[in-house]
C-alpha positions in Angstrom: -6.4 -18.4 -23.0 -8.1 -21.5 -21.4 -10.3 -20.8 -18.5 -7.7 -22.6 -16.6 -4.4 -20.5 -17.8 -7.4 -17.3 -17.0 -7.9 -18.9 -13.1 -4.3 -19.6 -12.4 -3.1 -16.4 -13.7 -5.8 -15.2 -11.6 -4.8 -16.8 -8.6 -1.1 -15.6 -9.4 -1.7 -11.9 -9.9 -3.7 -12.0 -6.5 -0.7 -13.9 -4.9 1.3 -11.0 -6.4 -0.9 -8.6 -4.5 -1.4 -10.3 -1.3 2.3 -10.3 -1.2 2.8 -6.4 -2.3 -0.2 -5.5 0.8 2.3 -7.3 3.3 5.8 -5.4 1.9 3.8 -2.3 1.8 2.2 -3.3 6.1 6.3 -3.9 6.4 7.1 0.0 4.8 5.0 1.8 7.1 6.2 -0.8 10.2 9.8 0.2 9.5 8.6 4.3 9.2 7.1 4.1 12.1 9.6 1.8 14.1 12.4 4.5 12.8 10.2 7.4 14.2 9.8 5.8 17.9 13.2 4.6 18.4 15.2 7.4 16.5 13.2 10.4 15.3 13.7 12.5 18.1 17.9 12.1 17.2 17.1 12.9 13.7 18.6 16.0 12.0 16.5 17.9 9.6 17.9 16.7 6.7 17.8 12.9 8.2 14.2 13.8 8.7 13.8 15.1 4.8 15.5 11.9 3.7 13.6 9.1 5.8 10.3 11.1 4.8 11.0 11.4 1.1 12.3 8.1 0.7 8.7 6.5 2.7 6.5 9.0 0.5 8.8 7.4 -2.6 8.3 4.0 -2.0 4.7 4.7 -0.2 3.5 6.1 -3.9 5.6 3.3 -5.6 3.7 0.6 -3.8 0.5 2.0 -4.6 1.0 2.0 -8.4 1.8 -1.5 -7.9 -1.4 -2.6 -6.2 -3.4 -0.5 -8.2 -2.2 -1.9 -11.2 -2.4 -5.4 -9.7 -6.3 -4.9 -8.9 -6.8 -3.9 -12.2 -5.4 -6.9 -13.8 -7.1 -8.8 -11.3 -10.4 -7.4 -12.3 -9.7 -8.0 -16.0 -9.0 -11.8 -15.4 -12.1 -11.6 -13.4 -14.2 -10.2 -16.5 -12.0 -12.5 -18.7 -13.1 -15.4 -16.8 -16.9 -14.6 -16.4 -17.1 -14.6 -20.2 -15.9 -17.7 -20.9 -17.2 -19.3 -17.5 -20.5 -17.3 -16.6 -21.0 -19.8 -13.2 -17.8 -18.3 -12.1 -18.0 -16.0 -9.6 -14.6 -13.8 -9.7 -13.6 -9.9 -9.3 -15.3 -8.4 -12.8 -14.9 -4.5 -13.8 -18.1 -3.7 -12.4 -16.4 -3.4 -9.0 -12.8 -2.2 -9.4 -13.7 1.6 -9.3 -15.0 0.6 -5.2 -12.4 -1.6 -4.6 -9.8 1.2 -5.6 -10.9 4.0 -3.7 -11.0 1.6 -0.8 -7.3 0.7 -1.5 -6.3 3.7 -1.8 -8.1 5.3 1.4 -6.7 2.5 3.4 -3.0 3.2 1.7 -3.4 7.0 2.4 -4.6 6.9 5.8 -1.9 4.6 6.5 0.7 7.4 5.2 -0.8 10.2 6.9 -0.9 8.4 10.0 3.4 7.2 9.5 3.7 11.1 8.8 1.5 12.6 12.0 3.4 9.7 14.2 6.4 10.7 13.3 6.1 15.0 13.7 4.1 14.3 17.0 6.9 12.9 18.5 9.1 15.2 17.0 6.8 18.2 18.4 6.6 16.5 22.1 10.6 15.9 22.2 11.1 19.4 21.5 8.4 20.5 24.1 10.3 18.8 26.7 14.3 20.0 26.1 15.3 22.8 28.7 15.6 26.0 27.6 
């Protein structure tokens, strides 16, 4: 590939994962919009089904990204070898942008999780009897 077609499939894979970081932001919105307004009314089951399908499409999302970053990083590598002056992701920092990701991704599940059994726990605290 050109060092153009290397840039603009660059620029299109991080498109691509700029766009997967704002659907995944909307996931954990709708979890935790669903556990204000309804998750006291929830059943157990309803519960085990809104859960499971968050933690499917929660783990589903970050295969996606993770898989985006490392294609961005080897475009990035790609690039720098034919373009040295070029200053683009390279596979010398994917394993720390990663573990960031994926930190940020997990504590953003966790936190979807804890919201939603805390007000579970404090709805059930405050029935009669």
């Amino acid at each position: 590939m050109t060092e153009y077609e290397l840039i603009d499939a660059y620029q299109s894979v991080e498109a691509s994962w700029q766009g997967a970081v704002s659907i995944y932001i909307s996931i954990v919105f709708a979890f935790l919009a669903t556990a204000y307004f309804v998750g006291e009314k929830l059943t157990r089951p309803q519960i085990i089904i809104v859960t499971g399908l968050y933690t499917l499409f929660s783990l589903f999302m970050l295969q996606m990204l993770a898989t985006l970053l490392r294609r961005m990083t080897q475009l990035g590598t790609d690039i720098t070898v034919i373009s040295p002056g070029r200053a683009f992701a390279d596979d010398s920092n994917l394993g720390v942008g990663l573990v960031m990701w994926v930190g940020v991704f997990l504590s953003a599940y966790v936190a979807g999780l804890i919201f939603m059994f805390q007000l579970r726990r404090n709805a059930r605290s405050r029935r009669p009897g």
